[in-house]
N, C-alpha and C positions, 0 to 999 in steps of 0.2 A: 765176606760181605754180610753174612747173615751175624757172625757176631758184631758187627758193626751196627748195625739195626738193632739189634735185642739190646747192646748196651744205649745208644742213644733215647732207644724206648725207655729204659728205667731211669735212666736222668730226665728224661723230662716228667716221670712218675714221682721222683723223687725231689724234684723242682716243687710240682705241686705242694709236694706234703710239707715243703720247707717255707713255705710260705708264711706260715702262722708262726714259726720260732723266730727268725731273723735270720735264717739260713741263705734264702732265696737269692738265686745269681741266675736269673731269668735271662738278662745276657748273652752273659757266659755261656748257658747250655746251650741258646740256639747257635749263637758262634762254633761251637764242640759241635753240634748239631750238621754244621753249615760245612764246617771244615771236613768232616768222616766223608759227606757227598762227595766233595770236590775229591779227596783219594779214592772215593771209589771210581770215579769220573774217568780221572785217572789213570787209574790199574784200566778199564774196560778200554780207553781211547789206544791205550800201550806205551802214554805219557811217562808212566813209571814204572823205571823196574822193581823187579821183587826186592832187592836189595833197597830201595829208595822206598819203597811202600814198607818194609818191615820197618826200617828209621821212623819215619811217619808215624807209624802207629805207636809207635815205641814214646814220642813226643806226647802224642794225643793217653795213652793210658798217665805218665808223670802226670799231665793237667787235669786227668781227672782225678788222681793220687794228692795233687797238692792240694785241687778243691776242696777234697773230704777232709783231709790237714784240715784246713780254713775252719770248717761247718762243725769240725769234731766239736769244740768247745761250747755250740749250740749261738754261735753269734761271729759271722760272718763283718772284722773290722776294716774301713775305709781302705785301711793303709793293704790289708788281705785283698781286697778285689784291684787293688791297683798293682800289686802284682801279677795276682791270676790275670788279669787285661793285658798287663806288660807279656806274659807268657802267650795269650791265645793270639797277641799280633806279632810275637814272633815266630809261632808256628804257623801261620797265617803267610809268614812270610818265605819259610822252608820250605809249603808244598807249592807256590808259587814258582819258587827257583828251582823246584825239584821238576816240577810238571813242564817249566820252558827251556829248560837244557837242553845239551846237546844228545843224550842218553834217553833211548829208548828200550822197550822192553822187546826182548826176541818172539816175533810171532808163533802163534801155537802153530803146535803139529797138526798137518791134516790127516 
């Protein structure tokens, strides 16, 4: 949980800074932003198992992986955020079916 916060913390640090080049996917990060909550939501309600929360994040690190792709070249193109957008509503869409399934996660030990 906590690397989940330290990375959303530097994307949106780095959001800022990308403002001025044409990097900026102001969006995008608060969606990346939006979606970590909802897994952590989640994992705490026992919505998802560890097995479905490791996939999860496994999705969410690619979309921040393909963002930086995007931003490397110092110019974030059209046809670049309509991917990343095609990518953040499909994992938008994974933790949705992930968290209303029939699979929950095994209660802790007391």
């Amino acid at each position: 949980m906590f690397n989940r916060t330290l990375i959303a913390g530097a994307m949106m640090l780095t959001s800022l800074a990308a403002f001025a080049d044409g990097t900026a996917t102001p969006r995008i990060d608060r969606r990346e932003a939006h979606q970590e909550k909802r897994i952590d939501a989640g994992v705490a309600s026992g919505a998802l198992t560890k097995r479905e929360t490791k996939t999860l994040d496994a999705r969410e690190d690619k979309l921040a992986a393909d963002e930086a792709a995007a931003k490397a070249d110092g110019n974030v193109t059209k046809g670049e955020r309509g991917k990343l957008r095609a990518e953040v509503r499909r994992d938008s869409r994974a933790i949705h079916r992930k968290k209303h399934n029939a699979r929950t996660a095994a209660p802790a030990a007391p």
